[in-house]
C-alpha positions as CSV (number, residue, x, y, z in Angstrom):
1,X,27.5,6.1,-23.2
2,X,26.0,6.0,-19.8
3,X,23.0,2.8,-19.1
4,X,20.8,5.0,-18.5
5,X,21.1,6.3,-22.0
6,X,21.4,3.3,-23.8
7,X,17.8,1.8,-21.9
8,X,16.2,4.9,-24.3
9,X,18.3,4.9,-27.4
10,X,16.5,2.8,-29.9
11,X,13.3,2.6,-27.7
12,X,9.9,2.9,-29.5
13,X,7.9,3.4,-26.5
14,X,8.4,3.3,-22.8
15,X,6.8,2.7,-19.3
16,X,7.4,5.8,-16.9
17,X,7.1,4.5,-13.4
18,X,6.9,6.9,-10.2
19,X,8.1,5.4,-6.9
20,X,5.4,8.0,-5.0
21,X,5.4,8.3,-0.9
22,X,2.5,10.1,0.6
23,X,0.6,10.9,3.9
24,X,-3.1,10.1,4.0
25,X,-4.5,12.3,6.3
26,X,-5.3,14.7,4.2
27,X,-6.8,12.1,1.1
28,X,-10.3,10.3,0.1
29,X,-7.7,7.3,-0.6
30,X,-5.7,6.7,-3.8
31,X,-8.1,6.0,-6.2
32,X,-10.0,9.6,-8.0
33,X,-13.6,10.4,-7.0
34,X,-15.5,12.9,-7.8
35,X,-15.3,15.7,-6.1
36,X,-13.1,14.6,-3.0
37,X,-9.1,15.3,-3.1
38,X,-7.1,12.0,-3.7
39,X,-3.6,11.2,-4.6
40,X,-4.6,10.1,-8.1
41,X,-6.3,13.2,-8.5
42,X,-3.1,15.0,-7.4
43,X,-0.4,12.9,-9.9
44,X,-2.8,12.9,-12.6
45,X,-3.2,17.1,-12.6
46,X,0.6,17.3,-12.4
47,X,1.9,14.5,-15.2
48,X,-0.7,16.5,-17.4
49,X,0.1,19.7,-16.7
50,X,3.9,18.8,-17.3
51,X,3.2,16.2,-20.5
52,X,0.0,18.5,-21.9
53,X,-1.5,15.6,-22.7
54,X,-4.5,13.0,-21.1
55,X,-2.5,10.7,-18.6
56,X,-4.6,7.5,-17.7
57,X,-2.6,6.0,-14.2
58,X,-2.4,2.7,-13.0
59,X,-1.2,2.4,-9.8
60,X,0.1,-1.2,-7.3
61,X,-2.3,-0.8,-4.9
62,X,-5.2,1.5,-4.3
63,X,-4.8,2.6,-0.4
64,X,-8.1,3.4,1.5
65,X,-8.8,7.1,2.5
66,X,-6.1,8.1,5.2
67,X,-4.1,5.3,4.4
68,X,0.0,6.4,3.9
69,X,2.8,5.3,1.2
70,X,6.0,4.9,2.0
71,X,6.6,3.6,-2.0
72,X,3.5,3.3,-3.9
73,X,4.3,2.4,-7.7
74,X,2.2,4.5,-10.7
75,X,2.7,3.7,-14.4
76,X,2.0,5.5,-17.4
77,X,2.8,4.7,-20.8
78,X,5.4,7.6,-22.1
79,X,4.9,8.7,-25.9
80,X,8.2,8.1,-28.0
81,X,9.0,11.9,-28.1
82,X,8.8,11.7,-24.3
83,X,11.6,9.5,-23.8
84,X,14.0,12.9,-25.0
85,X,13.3,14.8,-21.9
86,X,15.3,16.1,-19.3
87,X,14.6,13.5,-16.6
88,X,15.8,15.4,-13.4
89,X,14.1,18.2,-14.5
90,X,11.0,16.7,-15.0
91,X,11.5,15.1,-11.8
92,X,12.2,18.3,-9.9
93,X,8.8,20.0,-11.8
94,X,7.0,17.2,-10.2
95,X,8.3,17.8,-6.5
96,X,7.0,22.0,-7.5
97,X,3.6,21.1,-8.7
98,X,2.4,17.9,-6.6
99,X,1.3,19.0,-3.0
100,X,3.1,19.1,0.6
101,X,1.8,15.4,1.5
102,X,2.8,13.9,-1.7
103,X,6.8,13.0,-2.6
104,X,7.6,11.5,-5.5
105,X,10.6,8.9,-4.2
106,X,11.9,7.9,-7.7
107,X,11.7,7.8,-11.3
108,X,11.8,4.7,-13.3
109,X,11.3,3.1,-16.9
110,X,9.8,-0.2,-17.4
111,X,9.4,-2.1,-20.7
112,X,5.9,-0.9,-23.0
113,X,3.1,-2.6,-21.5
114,X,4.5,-3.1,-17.6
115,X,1.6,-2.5,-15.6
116,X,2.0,-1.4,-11.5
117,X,-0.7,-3.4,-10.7
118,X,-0.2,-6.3,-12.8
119,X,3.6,-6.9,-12.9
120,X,3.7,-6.8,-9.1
121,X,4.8,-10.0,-7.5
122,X,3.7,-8.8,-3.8
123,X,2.8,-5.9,-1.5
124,X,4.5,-5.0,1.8
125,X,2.5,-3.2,4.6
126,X,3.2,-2.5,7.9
127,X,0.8,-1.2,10.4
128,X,1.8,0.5,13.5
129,X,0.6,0.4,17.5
130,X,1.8,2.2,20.5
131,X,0.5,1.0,23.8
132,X,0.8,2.6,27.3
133,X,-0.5,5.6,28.9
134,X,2.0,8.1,27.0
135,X,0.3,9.7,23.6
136,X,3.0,9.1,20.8
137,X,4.6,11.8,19.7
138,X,6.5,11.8,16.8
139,X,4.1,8.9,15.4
140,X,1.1,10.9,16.4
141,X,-0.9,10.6,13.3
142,X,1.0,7.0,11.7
143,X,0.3,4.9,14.4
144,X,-3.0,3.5,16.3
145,X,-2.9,4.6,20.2
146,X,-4.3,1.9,22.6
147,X,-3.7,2.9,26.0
148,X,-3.5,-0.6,27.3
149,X,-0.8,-3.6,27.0
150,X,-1.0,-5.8,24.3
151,X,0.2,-9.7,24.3
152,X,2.1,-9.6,21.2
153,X,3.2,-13.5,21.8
154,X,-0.3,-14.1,21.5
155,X,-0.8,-11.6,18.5
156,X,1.9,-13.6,16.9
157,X,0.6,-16.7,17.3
158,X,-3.1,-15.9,16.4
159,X,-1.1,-14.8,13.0
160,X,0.4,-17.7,11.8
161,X,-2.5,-19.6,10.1
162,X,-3.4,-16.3,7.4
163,X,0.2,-17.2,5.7
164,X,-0.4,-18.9,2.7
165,X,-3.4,-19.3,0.3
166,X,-7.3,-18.7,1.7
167,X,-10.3,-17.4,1.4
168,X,-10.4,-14.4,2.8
169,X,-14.0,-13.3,2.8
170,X,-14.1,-12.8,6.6
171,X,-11.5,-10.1,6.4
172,X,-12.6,-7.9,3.5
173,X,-15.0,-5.1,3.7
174,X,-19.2,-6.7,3.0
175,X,-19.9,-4.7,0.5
176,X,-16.5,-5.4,-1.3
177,X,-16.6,-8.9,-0.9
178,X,-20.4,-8.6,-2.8
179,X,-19.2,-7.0,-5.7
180,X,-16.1,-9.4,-6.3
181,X,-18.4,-12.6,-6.1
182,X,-20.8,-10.9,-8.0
183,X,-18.0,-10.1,-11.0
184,X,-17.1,-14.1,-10.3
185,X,-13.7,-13.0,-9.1
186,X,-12.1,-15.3,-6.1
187,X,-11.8,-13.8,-2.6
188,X,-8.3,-15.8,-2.5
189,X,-5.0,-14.2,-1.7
190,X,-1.5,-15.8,-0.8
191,X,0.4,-13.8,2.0
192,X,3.7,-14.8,2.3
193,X,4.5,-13.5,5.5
194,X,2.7,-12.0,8.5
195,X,4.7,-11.0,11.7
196,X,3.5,-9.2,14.9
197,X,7.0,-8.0,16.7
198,X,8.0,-5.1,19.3
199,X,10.6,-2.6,17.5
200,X,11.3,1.0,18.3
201,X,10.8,3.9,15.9
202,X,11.9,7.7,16.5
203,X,11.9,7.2,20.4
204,X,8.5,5.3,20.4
205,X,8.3,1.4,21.3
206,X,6.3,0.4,18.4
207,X,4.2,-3.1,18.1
208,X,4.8,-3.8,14.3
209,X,2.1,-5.8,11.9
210,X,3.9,-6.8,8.7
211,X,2.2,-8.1,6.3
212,X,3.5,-9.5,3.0
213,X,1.2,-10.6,0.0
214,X,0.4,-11.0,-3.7
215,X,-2.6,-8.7,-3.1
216,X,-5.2,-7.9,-0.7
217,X,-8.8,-7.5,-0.3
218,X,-10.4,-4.2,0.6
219,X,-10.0,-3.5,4.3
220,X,-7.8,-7.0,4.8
221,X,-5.2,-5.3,6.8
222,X,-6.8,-3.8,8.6
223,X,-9.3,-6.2,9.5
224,X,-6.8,-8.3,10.2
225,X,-4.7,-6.3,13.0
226,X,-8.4,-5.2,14.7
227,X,-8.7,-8.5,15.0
228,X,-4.8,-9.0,16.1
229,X,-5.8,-6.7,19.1
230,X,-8.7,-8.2,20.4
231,X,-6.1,-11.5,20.7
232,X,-3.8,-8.8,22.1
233,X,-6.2,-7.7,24.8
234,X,-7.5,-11.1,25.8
235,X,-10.7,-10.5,24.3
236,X,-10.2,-13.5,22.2
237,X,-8.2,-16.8,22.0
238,X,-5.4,-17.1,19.8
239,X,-6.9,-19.6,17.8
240,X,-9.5,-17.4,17.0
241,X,-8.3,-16.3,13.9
242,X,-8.0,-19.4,12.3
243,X,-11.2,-20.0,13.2
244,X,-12.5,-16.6,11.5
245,X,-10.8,-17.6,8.6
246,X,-12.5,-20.7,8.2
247,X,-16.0,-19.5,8.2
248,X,-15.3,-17.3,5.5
249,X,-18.2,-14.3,6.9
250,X,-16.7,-10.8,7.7
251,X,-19.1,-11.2,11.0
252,X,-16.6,-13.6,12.4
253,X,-13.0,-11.4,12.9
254,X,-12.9,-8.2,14.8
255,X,-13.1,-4.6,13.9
256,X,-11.5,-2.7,11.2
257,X,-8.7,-1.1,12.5
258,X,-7.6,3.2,12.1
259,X,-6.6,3.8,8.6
260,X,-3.7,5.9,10.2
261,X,-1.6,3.3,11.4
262,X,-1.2,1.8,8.1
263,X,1.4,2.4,5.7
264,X,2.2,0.5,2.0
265,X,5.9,0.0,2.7
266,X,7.0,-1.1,-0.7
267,X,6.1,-3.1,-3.9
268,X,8.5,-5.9,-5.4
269,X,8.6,-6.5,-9.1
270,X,10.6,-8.9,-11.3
271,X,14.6,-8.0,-11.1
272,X,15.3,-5.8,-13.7
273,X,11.9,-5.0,-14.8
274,X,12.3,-0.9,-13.6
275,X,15.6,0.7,-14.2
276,X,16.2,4.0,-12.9
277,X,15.9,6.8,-15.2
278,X,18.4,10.0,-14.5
């Protein structure tokens, strides 16, 4: 009896989990809205047309319109019944039905209950930069052009005081930030790790923004590499940052960054918690 068969047998009810990459060009963002095409929209047509049945998805985190996923995570709560079918099959139904700039990466089965969202213990982004004179090629599309040098000592640097715990007001979109304090929510998140590093990526010398955190406010990445660059560019000092972060007022950090040149590079969830289903 393989383990994959023995995580079903006996099983009341199960989580399915899809490990989902995407490009975001071509989406209003993750979440559904009415009337625009989104990758929710997308999944949720296909699981229904392959389960005939009402699928409700919850998914890690909701990426903003043009916004790519290297391994976005979306649960759904499989019926008893459902646990009997052919998973490659169903995987290879999902890869005919779901669009060109959707791939779903991986199956999985998590424990009843196990939410995407809820169960995950951080979220790994990375955003991408290419500098100089020379377009990108290969990136064109996934990567934020500047065609000017960047000081990515001073990038790093200007960093270093978002790790850990803050309010993050002055790096979330206004009218975001408004409707969290007016639900009484916290504006808090814990980033574990923030790094600004040169790297090189299908030919292209690449400035890197990785970014590592329980979860993130609306716009935060973004926010926070626009305001990497004007550090970058000498606009600002590298101190600056800190400061922004202090005053807790979106007026005080730079601009938002292009949604293009960010990607959700991966999820991490308790060891154990999704075991593959084949």
């Amino acid at each position: 009896m393989t383990d994959d068969h023995m995580a079903t047998e006996g099983a009341t009810a199960r989580t399915l989990v899809l490990k989902v990459g995407y490009r975001g060009a071509g989406f209003s963002g993750y979440a559904e809205q009415e009337g625009q095409r989104t990758v929710a929209g997308e999944l949720r047509h296909a699981l229904q047309t392959l389960l005939r049945r009402p699928c409700e998805l919850v998914c890690a985190g909701r990426t903003d319109a043009g916004v790519s996923a290297m391994a976005q995570y979306v649960s759904l709560p499989l019926l008893p019944e459902e646990l009997d079918r052919e998973p490659r099959r169903l995987w290879r139904s999902l890869a005919a039905i779901t669009p060109d700039d959707i791939s779903v990466r991986g199956l999985y089965l998590a424990p009843e209950g196990f939410s995407a969202r809820f169960d995950a213990l951080a979220r790994v982004y990375r955003y991408r930069i290419v500098c100089g004179n020379a377009q990108p090629v290969l990136l064109w599309g996934s990567a934020w052009w500047i065609n000017s040098p960047l000081d990515v000592d001073a990038m790093e640097r200007a960093a270093r005081p978002l790790v850990g715990e803050h309010d993050f007001t002055s790096f979330c979109k206004v009218s975001s930030a408004a409707q969290i304090r007016e639900a009484g929510r916290s504006l808090c998140r814990c980033l574990q790790h923030v790094e600004v590093h040169a790297v090189e990526e299908m030919g292209e010398d690449v400035i890197a923004v990785d970014v590592t955190g329980n979860a993130f406010l609306h716009n935060m990445v973004r926010i926070i590499v626009g305001s990497l660059v004007e550090v970058g560019r000498g606009n600002r000092p590298a101190s600056w940052l800190a400061d922004a972060l202090e005053r807790r007022d979106r007026r005080a950090a730079g601009p938002t960054a292009p949604a293009q040149g960010l990607v959700l590079g991966g999820v991490r969830y308790p060891d154990g918690i999704l075991v593959p289903w084949r």
